[in-house]
C-alpha positions in Angstrom: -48.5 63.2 -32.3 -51.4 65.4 -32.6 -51.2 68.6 -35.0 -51.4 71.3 -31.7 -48.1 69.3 -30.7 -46.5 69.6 -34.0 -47.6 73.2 -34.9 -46.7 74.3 -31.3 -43.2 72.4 -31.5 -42.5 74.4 -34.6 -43.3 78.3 -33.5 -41.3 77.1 -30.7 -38.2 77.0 -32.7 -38.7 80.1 -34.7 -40.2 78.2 -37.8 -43.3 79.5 -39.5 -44.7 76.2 -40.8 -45.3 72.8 -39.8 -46.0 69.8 -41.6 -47.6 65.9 -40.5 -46.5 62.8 -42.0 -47.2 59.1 -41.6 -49.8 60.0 -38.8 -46.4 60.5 -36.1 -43.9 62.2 -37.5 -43.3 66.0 -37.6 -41.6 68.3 -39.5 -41.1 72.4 -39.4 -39.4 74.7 -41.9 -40.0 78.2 -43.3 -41.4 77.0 -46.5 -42.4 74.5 -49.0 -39.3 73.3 -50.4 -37.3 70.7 -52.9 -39.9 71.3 -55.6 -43.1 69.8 -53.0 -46.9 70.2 -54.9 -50.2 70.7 -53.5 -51.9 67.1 -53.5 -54.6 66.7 -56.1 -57.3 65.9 -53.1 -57.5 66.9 -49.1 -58.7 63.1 -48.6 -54.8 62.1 -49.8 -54.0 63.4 -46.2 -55.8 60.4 -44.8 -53.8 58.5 -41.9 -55.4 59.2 -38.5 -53.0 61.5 -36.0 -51.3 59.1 -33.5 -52.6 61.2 -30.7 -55.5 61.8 -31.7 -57.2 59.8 -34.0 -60.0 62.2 -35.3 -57.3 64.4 -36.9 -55.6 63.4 -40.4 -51.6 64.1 -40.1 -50.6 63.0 -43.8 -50.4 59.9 -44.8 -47.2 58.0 -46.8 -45.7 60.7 -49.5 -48.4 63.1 -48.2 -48.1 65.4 -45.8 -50.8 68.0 -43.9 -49.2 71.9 -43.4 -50.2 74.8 -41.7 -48.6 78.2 -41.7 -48.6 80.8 -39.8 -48.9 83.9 -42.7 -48.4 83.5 -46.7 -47.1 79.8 -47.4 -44.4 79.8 -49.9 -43.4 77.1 -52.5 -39.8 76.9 -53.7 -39.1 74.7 -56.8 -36.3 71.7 -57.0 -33.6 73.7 -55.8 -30.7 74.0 -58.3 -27.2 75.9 -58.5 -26.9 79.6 -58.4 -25.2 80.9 -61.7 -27.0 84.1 -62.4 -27.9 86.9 -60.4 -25.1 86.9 -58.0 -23.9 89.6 -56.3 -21.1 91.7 -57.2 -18.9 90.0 -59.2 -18.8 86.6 -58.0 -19.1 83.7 -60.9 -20.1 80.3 -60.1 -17.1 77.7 -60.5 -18.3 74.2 -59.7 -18.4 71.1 -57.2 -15.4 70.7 -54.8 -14.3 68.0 -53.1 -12.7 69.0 -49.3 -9.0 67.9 -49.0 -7.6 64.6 -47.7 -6.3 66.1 -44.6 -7.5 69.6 -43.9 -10.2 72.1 -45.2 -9.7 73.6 -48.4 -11.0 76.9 -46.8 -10.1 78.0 -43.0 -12.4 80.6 -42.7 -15.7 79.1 -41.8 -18.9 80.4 -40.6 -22.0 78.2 -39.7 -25.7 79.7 -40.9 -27.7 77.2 -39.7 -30.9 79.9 -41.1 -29.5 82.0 -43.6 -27.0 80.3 -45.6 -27.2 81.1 -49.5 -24.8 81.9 -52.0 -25.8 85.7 -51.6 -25.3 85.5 -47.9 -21.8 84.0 -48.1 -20.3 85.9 -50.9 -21.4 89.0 -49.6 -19.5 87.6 -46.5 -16.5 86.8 -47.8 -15.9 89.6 -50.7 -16.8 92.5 -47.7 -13.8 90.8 -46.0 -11.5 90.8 -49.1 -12.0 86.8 -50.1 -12.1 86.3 -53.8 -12.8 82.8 -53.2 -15.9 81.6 -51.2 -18.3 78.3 -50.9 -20.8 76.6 -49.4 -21.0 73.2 -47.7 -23.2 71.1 -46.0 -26.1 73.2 -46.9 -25.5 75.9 -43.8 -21.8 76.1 -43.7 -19.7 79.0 -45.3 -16.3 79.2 -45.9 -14.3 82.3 -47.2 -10.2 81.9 -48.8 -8.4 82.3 -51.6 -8.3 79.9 -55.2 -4.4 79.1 -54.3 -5.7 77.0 -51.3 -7.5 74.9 -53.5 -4.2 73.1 -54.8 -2.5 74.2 -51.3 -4.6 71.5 -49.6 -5.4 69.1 -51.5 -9.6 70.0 -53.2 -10.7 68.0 -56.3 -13.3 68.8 -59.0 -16.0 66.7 -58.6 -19.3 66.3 -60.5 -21.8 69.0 -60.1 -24.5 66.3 -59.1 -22.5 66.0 -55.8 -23.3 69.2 -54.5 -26.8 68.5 -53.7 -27.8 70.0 -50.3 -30.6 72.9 -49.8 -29.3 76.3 -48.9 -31.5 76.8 -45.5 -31.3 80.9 -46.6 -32.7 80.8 -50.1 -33.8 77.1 -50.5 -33.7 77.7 -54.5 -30.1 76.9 -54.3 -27.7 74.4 -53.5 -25.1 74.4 -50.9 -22.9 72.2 -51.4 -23.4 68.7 -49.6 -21.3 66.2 -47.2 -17.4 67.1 -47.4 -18.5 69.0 -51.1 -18.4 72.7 -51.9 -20.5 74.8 -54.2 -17.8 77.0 -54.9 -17.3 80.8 -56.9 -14.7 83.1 -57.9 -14.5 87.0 -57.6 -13.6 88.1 -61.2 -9.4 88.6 -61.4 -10.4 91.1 -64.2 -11.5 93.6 -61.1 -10.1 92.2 -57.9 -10.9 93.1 -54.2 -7.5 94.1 -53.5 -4.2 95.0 -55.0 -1.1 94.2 -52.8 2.1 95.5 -54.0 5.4 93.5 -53.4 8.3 95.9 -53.2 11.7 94.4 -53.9 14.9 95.7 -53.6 15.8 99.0 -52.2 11.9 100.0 -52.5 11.4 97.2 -49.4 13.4 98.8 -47.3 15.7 96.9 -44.9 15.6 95.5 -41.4 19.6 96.2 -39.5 20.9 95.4 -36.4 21.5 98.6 -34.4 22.8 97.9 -31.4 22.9 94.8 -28.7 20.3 95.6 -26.1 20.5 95.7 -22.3 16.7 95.2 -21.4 13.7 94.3 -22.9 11.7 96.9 -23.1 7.7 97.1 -22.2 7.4 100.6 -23.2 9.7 102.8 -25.4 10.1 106.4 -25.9 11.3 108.7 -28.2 12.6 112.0 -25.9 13.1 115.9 -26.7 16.0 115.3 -26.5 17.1 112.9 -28.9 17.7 109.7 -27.0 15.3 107.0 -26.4 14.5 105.8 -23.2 13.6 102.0 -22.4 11.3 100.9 -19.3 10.9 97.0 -17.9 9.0 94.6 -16.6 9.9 94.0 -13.1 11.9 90.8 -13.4 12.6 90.5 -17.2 15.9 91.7 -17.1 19.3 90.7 -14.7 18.7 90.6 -11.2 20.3 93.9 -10.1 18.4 95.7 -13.5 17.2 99.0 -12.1 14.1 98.5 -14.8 15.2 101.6 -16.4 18.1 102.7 -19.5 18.3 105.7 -22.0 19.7 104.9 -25.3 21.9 107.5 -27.2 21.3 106.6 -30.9 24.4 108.4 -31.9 26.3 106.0 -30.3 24.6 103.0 -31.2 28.3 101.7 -32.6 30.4 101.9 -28.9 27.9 99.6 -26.8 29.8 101.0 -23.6 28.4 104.3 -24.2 25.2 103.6 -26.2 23.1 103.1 -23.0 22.9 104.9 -19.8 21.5 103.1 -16.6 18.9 105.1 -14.9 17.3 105.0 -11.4 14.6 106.1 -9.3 11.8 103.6 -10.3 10.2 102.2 -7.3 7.0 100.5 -8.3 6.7 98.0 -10.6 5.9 100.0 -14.3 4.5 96.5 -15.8 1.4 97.3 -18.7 1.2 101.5 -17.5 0.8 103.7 -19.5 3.1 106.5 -20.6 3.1 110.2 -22.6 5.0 113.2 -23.5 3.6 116.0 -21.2 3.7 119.4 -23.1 5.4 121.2 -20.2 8.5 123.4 -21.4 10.7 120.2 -20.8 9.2 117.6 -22.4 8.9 115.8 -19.4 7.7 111.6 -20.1 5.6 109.9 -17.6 4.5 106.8 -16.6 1.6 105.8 -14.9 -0.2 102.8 -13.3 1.4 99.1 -13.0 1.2 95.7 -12.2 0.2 94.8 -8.9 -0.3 96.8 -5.5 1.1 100.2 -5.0 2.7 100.3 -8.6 -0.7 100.1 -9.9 -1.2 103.5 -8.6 2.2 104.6 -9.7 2.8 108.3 -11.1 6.5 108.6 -12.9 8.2 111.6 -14.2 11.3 111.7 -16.2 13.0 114.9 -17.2 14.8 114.8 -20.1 18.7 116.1 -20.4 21.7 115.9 -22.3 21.7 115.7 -26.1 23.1 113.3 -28.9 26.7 112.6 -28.1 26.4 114.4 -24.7 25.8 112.9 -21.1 22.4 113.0 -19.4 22.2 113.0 -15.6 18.3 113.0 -15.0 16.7 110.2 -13.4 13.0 109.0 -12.9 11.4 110.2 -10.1 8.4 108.1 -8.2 6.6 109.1 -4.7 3.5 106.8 -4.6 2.9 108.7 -0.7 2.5 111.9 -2.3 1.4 111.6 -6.4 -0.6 108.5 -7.1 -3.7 108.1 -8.9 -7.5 107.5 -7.1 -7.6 104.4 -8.3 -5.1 101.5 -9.0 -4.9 100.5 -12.8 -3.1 98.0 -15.0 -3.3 98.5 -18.6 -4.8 102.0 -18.6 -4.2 104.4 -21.4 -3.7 108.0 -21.3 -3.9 111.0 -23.7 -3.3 114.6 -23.8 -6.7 116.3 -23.9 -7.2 119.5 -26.0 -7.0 121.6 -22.4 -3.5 120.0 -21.7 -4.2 117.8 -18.9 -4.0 114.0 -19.0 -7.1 111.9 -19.4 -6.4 108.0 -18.2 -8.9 105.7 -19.0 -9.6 101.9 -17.7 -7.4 99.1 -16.2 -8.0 96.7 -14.4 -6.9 96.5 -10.6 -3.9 94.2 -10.8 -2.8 91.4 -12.3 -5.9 89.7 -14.2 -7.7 91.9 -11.2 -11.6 93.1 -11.4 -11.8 95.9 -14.0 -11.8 99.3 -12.9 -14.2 101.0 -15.6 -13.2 104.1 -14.6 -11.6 107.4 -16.5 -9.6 110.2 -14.0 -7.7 113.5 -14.9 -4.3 114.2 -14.2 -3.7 116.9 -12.5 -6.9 115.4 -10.5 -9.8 117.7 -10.8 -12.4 115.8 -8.9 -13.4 112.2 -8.8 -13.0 109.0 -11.4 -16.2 108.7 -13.7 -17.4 105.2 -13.4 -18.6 103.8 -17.6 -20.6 101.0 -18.3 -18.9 100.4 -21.0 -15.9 99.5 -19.7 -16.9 97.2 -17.2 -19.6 95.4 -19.6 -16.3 94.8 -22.1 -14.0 93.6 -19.3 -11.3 92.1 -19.7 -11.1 92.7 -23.7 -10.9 96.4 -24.1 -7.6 96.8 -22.3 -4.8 99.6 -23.5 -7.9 101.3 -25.6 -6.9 103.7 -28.4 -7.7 107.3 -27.1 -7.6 110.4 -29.7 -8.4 114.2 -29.4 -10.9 114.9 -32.3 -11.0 118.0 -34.6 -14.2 118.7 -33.3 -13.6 118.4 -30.4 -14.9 115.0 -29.1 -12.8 112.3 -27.6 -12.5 109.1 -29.7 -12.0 105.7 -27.9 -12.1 102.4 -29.4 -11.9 99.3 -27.4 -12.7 95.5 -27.3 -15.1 95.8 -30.7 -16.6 98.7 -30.3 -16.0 103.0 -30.5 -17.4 106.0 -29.3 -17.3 109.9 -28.9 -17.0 111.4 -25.6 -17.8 114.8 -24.7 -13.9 116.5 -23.5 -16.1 118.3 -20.4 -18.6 116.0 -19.1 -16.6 112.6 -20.6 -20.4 111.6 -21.4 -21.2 109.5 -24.8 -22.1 111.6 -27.6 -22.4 109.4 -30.2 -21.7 105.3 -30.6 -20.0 104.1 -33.4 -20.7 101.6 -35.6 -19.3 98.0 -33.9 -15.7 97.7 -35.3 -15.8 94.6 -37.5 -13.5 91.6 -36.7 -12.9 88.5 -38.7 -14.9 87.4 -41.8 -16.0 84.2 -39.4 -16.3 85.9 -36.3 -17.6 89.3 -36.1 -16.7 89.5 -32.5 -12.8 89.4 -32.9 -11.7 92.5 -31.0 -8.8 95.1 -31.5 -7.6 95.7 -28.0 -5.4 93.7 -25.0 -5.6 90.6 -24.6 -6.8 90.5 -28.1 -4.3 93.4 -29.6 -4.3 95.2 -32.5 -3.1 98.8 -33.2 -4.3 102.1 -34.4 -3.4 105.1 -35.6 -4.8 108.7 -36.3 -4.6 108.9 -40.4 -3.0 112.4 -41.4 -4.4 115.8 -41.4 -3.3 118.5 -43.9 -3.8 122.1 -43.9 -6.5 123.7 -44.3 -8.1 121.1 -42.0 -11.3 120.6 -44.0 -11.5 116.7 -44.7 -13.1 114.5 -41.9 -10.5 112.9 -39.9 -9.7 108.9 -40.1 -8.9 106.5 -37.5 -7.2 103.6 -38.6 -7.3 100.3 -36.9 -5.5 97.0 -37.6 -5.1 93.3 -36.6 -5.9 91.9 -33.3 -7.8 88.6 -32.4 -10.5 86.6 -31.4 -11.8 85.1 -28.0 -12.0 81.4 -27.8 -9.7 80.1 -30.9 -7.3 83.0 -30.9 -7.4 83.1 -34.4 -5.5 87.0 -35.5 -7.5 89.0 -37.8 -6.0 89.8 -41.1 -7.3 92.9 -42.0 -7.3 96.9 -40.8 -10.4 98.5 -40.6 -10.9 102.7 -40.5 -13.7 105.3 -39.9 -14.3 108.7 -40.1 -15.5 109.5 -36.9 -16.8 112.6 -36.6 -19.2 112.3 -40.1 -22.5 111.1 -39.0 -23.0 108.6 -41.7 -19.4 106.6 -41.9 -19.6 103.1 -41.2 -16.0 101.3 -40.9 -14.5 100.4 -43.9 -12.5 97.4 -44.3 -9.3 96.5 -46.3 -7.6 92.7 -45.8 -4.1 92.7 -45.0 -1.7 89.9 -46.3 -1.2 88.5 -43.4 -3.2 87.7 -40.4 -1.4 90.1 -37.2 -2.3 90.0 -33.6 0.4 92.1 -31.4 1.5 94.5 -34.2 3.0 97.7 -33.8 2.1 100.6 -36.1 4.7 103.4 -36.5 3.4 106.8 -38.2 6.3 107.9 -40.9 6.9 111.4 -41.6 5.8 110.6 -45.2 2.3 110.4 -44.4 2.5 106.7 -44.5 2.4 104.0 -41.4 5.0 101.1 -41.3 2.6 98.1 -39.5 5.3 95.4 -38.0 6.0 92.8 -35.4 3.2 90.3 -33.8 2.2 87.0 -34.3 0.2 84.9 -37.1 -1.7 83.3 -34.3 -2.9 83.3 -30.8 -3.5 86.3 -28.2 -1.7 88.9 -26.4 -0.2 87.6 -23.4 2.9 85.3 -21.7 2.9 81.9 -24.3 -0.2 82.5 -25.6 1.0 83.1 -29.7 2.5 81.6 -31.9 4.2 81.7 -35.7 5.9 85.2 -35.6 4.5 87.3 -38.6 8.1 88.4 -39.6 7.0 91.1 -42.5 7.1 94.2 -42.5 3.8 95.8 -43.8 3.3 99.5 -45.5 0.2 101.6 -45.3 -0.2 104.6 -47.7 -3.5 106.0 -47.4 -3.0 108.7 -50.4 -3.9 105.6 -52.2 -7.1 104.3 -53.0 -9.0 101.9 -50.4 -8.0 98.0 -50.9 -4.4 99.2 -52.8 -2.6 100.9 -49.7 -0.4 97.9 -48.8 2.9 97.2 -49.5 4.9 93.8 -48.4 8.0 95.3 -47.5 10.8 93.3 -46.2 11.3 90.8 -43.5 13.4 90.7 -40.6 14.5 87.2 -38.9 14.1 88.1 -35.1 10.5 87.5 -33.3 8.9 90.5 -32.3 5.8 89.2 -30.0 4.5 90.2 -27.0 6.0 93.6 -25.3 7.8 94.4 -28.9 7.9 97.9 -29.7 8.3 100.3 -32.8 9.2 103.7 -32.5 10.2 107.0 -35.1 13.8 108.1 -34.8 14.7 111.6 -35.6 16.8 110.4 -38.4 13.6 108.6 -39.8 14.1 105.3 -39.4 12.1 103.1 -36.9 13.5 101.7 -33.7 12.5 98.0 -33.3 12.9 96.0 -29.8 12.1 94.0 -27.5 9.7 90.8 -27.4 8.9 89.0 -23.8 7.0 85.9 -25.1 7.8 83.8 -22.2 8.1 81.2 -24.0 10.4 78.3 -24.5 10.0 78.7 -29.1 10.3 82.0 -28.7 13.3 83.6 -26.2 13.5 87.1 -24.8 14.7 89.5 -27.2 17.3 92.3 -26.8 18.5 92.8 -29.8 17.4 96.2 -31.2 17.0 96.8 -35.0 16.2 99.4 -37.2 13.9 99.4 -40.2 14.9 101.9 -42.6 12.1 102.9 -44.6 12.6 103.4 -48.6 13.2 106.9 -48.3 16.0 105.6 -46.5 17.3 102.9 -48.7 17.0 104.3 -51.8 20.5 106.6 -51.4 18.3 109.8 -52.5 20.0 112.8 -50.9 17.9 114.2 -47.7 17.0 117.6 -47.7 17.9 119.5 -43.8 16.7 122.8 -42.4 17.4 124.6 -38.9 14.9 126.5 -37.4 15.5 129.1 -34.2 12.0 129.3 -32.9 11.0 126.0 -31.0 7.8 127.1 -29.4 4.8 127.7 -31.3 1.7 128.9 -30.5 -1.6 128.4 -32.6 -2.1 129.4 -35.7 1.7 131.1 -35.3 4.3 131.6 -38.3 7.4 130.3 -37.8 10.7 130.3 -40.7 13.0 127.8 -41.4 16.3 127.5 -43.4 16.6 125.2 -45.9 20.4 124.5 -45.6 19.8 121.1 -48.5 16.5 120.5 -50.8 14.4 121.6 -53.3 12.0 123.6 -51.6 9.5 123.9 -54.9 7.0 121.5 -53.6 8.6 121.5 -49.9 6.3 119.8 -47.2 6.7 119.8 -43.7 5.4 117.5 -41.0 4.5 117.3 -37.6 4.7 113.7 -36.1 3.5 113.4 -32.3 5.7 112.4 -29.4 4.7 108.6 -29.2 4.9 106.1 -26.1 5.3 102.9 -27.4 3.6 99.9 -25.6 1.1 97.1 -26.7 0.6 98.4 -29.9 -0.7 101.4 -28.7 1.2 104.4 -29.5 0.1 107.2 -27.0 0.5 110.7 -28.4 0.5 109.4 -31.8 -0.7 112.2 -34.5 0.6 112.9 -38.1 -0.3 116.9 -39.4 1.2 118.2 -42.4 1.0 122.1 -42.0 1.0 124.6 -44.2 4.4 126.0 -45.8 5.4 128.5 -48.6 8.8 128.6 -49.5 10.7 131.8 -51.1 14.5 130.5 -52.1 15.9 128.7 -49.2 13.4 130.0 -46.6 9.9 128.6 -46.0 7.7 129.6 -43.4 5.4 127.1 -41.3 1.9 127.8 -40.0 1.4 125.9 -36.9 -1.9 124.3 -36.5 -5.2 126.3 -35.6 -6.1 125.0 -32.2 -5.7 122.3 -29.7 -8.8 120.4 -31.2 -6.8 119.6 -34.8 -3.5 119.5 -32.9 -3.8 119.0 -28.9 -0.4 120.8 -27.1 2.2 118.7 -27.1 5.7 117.7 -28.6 6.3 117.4 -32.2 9.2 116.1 -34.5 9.2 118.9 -37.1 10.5 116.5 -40.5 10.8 118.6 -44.3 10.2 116.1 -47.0 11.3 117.2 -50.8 9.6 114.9 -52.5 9.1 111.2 -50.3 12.6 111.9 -49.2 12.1 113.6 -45.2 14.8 115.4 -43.2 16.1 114.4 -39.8 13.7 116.3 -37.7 13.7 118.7 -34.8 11.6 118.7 -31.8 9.1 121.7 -32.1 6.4 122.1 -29.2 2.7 123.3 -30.4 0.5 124.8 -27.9 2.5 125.3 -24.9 1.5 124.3 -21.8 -2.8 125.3 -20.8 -3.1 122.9 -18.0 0.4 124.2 -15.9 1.7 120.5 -16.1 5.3 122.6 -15.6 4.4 123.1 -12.0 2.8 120.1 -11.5 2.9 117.8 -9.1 3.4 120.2 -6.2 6.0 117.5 -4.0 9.8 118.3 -3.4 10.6 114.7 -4.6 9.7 115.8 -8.3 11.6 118.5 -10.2 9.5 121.4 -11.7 10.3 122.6 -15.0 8.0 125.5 -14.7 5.5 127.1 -16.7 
C-alpha cells in the first residue's frame, strides 16, 4: 500500500477523501465521520507505508487523510428528531418482522441515504410512514403494516448505523429501522369510502358471446365487440354488435357480424367524424392483419335490426407500414394520426407515426424506437393549443400537428416511490384520460394518468399522476391511489368525474403474466382538491385482467367485459356487467331533453327541450366517442359547454374550434344537479378531412361528405 494507491483507488470510486491505516489498509469516504478528531501531533501517523516505506500511512487508531477540496468533520452521529422536512416526526427503533419486511417499498441509496432523503421520498409518493435501515436502505408504507407483519419496538441504541447521505444521523442498523410518522393531524391523503347506494353497484347485464379485445360505443346506440383471433368458438367470426335494449332476451341481444378478414389482435380503433359515424379498426397481430384498415358503418337503432357488416380489403386500403399495438387519434384537421407498433407479434418496433388518409410517407421518431418495447398503445390527445400530447413508456411530449416534430419534452412521468422507472404504457399498462374542459376555455388543460407497472419485478404502481401540459412550468403532480393497478380501465362519466376499474394488483400486461385481480372499483373527481379526489366505490366478484374493457352507455352506466388472462387462476371472461354509477343508484329522478339539430358546427347555438329537470343550474356535456382497448380509450374527451336556460328550453354553444374540441362524435348528457340524462349522439365539427369519401375502393361503402 502506498498513499498514490490509496488516494488513486478512492477518486476512482467517486469519493473525495482517502485515509491510511496500520501502514496497509485503506479506506475512502466523503468526510470525516463518527465524531473522528485531528491527532494532537503529525508524528502519531508514524507506521511506515507497506509499499513504500518512506511514507507514513497511519499507525494503530491513527489514520493519515488527504482530500481533494474542503475536508469536512461530522460529530458522533445521532438520531434525527428536529429539523425534518415537512411534517414527518421521529418515532423510534424497529425491529423487521419474523417473516417478511415491515415495509415493501424499498429503495437502496448506497450515497445519499438520510432521513431527509427518504421522507421526502416516501411523503411525495403519499407514504405517511417511512424508515431507514441498514444505513443506505429506504423503505416507504403505511403505520398499519407495522402490526400487519409482525415489527417490534426495540431500543433506540439498536439503530446504530451512519446515514451514507448526511452522516450526522442514524439509519437504522442490521434488520432495525429508524422509523417516522407523517402527522395524522394533516395527512397526505384523504380517501373516502362510500357505502351504500353512494358506492354504486356492479350487475350482471347480459351473458356474453366473445371476449372482447376492443369495445365500442356506436352512433347508433349499440355496442360493438371485436376478438382476438382464436379466443372465442371455432367458427366465431371475431366480430358481434350488442343491442343494450335487449340485454334481457339473450337471443336478440347480440348480432353476429362478418366481414373481418385479418386478424384485429392489439389494433387500434376510433370513431371517424364522417356523417355516419363510421368505427374503424386498424393494424393487427401478425402478417397482413398488421396492416389491416377496417370500416364499420353503423345501422339500425335500439330495439331495431342492423344489417351492416365490417368491411376489410388489405389489396386495396392498408397502411405503409405493418403495426401491432399502434394508437390512433383524430387530429384537429380531421384526419387520423397512428402512432408506433411494433411489426408483429413481440416483432422489431416500428417507431414510426402515418396519416390516414395517407398524405405522404411514415415519420420515423427516436423516441419510439429508444423506448421499445414499453411505450406500446401510447395515450395520444389533441391540445387546446394546438399541439399533440403523447405519453408513453415514462415519458411525454408535444408535437407540432404540421411537421409532427417535438416542441417541447415533458417532465419524465414518475413511476413508483422505489422505482422511478415504472412506466404507464403496454406491456407495463396504465390508463389516461383528458381531465374536463369547461366553457369559456381559459384554464390549462390536465392529462391524467394512472397505474401501470414496472420492468423487472412487475410490481403495479399505486398511484395516478397528472400535468398540465401546455403551461411551461407544470411538473406532474402525484396523488396515491388505494390500491396498486396495472391493466385498469378509466371510463370518463358525464359528471365530470372518471370511474378507474378492472386490472391486477400485480404483475404486467400480457397472456399469464398478473396476478391478484384488483376487484374495486375506484372514483376520480377532480373538482376536488389534489390527494382527496378518490373514492372506494364498490367491488365486483369477476376478474377483469388483461383485454377487459370499460365503456359509457347512453343510459350512463358503464359497460364492463371481457378479460383474456390466459391463465389457468384466472378463466376467460364473458360475462358482461354494468357498473352503475351513484347518480344511478341513488333513485334520484333523471332529467331528459330532445334536441332536432344533430350537427354542429363551431362555436354554433343549438336548443334543446327539457321534457324532465330543473333547468336552474342545468349543465350539459359532451363526452367523446371512445374505443376501448388496453386501457387506452381512443377519442376520449370530457367538455362541458356553455348553456342558458329560459323555462324548459336551454340553448348549447358548441365548442370554439377543433383545437379545444377536435371533429368528432359526441354523447350530448344534461345533468341537473350530479343526476345526467340518457344522452344523444351530437356530431361537433363535421367532417374537414373528407373521411365520408374515403377510402376511394368499391369494397367499402361511402357515406359521403
Amino acid at each position: 500500500m502506498t498513499i498514490e494507491k490509496c488516494v488513486s483507488a478512492c477518486v476512482t470510486l467517486g469519493y473525495k477523501v482517502a485515509g491510511l491505516e496500520f501502514g496497509n489498509e485503506c479506506f475512502c469516504g466523503s468526510a470525516i465521520v463518527n465524531g473522528g478528531a485531528l491527532a494532537t501531533a503529525e508524528t502519531q501517523c508514524s507506521m511506515n507505508c507497506g509499499g513504500n516505506p518512506s511514507q507514513k500511512c497511519g499507525a494503530g487508531s491513527r489514520m493519515s487523510v488527504y482530500a481533494l477540496g474542503d475536508l469536512t468533520i461530522y460529530p458522533v452521529p445521532e438520531i434525527q428528531k428536529t429539523d425534518l422536512p415537512g411534517k414527518w416526526a421521529y418515532k423510534g427503533c424497529l425491529a423487521e418482522g419474523p417473516t417478511k419486511k415491515i415495509w415493501k417499498y424499498q429503495s437502496i441509496l448506497t450515497k445519499t441515504n438520510s432521513p431527509t432523503e427518504c421522507l421526502s421520498r416516501c411523503s411525495r409518493f403519499g407514504f405517511m410512514a417511512g424508515g431507514m435501515e441498514y444505513g443506505m436502505e429506504c423503505y416507504c408504507g403505511d403505520v398499519v403494516d407495522i402490526e400487519t407483519n409482525g415489527g417490534a419496538a426495540r431500543p433506540e441504541s439498536e439503530c446504530k448505523t451512519t446515514c451514507p447521505g448526511d452522516p450526522r444521523y442514524l439509519c437504522g442498523s442490521g434488520a432495525r429501522l429508524t422509523w417516522y410518522e407523517w402527522s395524522l393531524t394533516d395527512p397526505l391523503y384523504k380517501w373516502t369510502y362510500a357505502s351504500g347506494n353512494a358506492a354504486g353497484s356492479y350487475k350482471f347485464f347480459v351473458p356474453g358471446v366473445v371476449v372482447p379485445l376492443m369495445t365500442n360505443v356506436g352512433v347508433n346506440g349499440k355496442i360493438t365487440f371485436v376478438e382476438k383471433a382464436g379466443t372465442g368458438p371455432p367458427n366465431s367470426t371475431g366480430a358481434f354488435e350488442l343491442d343494450p335494449s335487449l340485454a334481457g332476451d339473450f337471443s336478440k341481444a347480440w348480432r353476429t357480424m362478418r366481414g373481418l378478414k385479418t386478424d384485429v389482435f392489439c389494433s387500434a380503433g376510433l370513431t371517424l367524424p364522417d356523417k355516419a359515424g363510421r368505427q374503424i379498426t386498424i393494424g393487427g397481430w401478425s402478417g397482413t392483419s398488421t396492416f389491416g384498415v377496417r370500416l364499420y358503418t353503423p345501422d339500425g337503432s335500439p330495439g331495431t335490426t342492423s344489417i351492416n357488416d365490417w368491411q376489410e380489403n388489405a389489396a386495396e386500403i392498408r397502411l405503409q407500414k405493418g403495426r401491432w399495438y399502434p394508437s390512433g387519434m383524430i387530429m384537429s384537421n380531421g384526419s387520423m394520426l397512428i402512432v408506433g407498433g411494433e411489426e408483429g407479434s413481440n416483432g422489431d418496433p416500428v417507431p414510426s407515426v402515418e396519416i390516414l388518409p395517407r398524405t405522404g410517407p411514415v415519420i420515423e421518431m427516436d423516441w419510439l424506437l429508444r423506448t421499445d418495447p414499453n411505450n406500446l398503445y401510447p395515450f395520444l390527445y389533441v391540445l387546446p393549443g394546438g399541439g399533440i400530447f403523447v405519453g408513453y413508456y415514462n415519458e411525454a411530449r408535444i408535437l407540432d400537428p404540421a411537421t409532427l416534430d417535438t416542441v417541447r419534452t415533458l417532465p419524465q412521468i414518475p413511476g413508483n416511490v422505489n422505482n422511478p422507472g415504472a412506466g404507464r404504457t403496454y406491456p407495463l399498462e396504465g390508463a389516461a384520460m383528458m381531465m374536463p374542459q369547461k366553457a369559456p376555455y381559459t384554464e390549462p388543460v390536465t392529462i391524467l394518468i394512472c397505474g401501470g407497472s414496472t420492468t423487472g419485478a412487475a410490481t403495479a404502481t399505486d398511484n395516478c399522476v397528472s400535468i398540465e401540459p401546455e403551461n411551461p412550468s407544470s411538473n406532474w403532480t402525484i396523488e396515491r391511489m388505494p390500491s396498486q393497478r396495472v391493466m385498469p380501465c378509466i371510463t370518463a362519466l358525464p359528471d365530470g368525474t372518471y370511474l378507474i376499474a378492472n386490472g391486477a394488483k400485480q404483475g404486467v400486461a400480457g397472456f399469464g403474466l398478473a396476478n391478484t385481480p384488483n376487484l374495486n372499483a375506484v372514483l376520480y373527481d377532480p373538482s376536488k382538491p389534489v390527494n382527496e379526489r378518490m373514492t372506494v366505490m364498490a367491488n365486483t366478484t369477476i376478474a377483469r385482467m388483461y383485454h377487459s374493457e370499460a365503456v359509457l352507455m347512453q343510459d350512463g352506466r358503464v359497460l364492463i367485459s371481457g378479460s383474456d388472462p390466459q391463465s389457468a387462476n384466472y378463466p376467460q371472461e364473458y360475462r358482461v356487467e354494468v357498473f352503475e354509477p351513484a347518480y344511478v343508484t341513488s333513485g334520484l329522478p333523471r332529467p331528459s331533453f330532445t334536441i332536432a339539430d344533430k350537427d354542429w358546427a363551431y362555436g354554433s347555438q343549438h336548443t334543446i327541450t327539457v321534457t324532465a329537470g330543473n333547468t336552474a343550474n342545468m349543465r350539459a356535456s359532451l363526452m367523446g366517442a371512445v374505443s376501448s382497448t388496453h386501457g387506452n380509450s381512443m377519442g376520449q374527451r370530457t367538455i362541458f359547454p356553455a348553456i342558458s336556460c329560459a323555462g324548459n328550453s336551454c340553448t348549447i354553444t358548441a365548442p370554439p374550434d377543433s383545437k379545444v374540441c377536435p371533429p368528432g362524435w359526441f354523447q350530448l348528457f344534461i345533468l341537473d344537479g350530479v343526476t345526467p340524462s340518457s344522452s344523444t349522439w351530437v356530431r361537433v365539427g363535421g367532417d374537414p378531412a373528407k373521411l365520408g369519401n374515403w377510402p376511394q375502393s368499391k369494397s367499402f361503402t361511402l357515406p359521403g361528405i
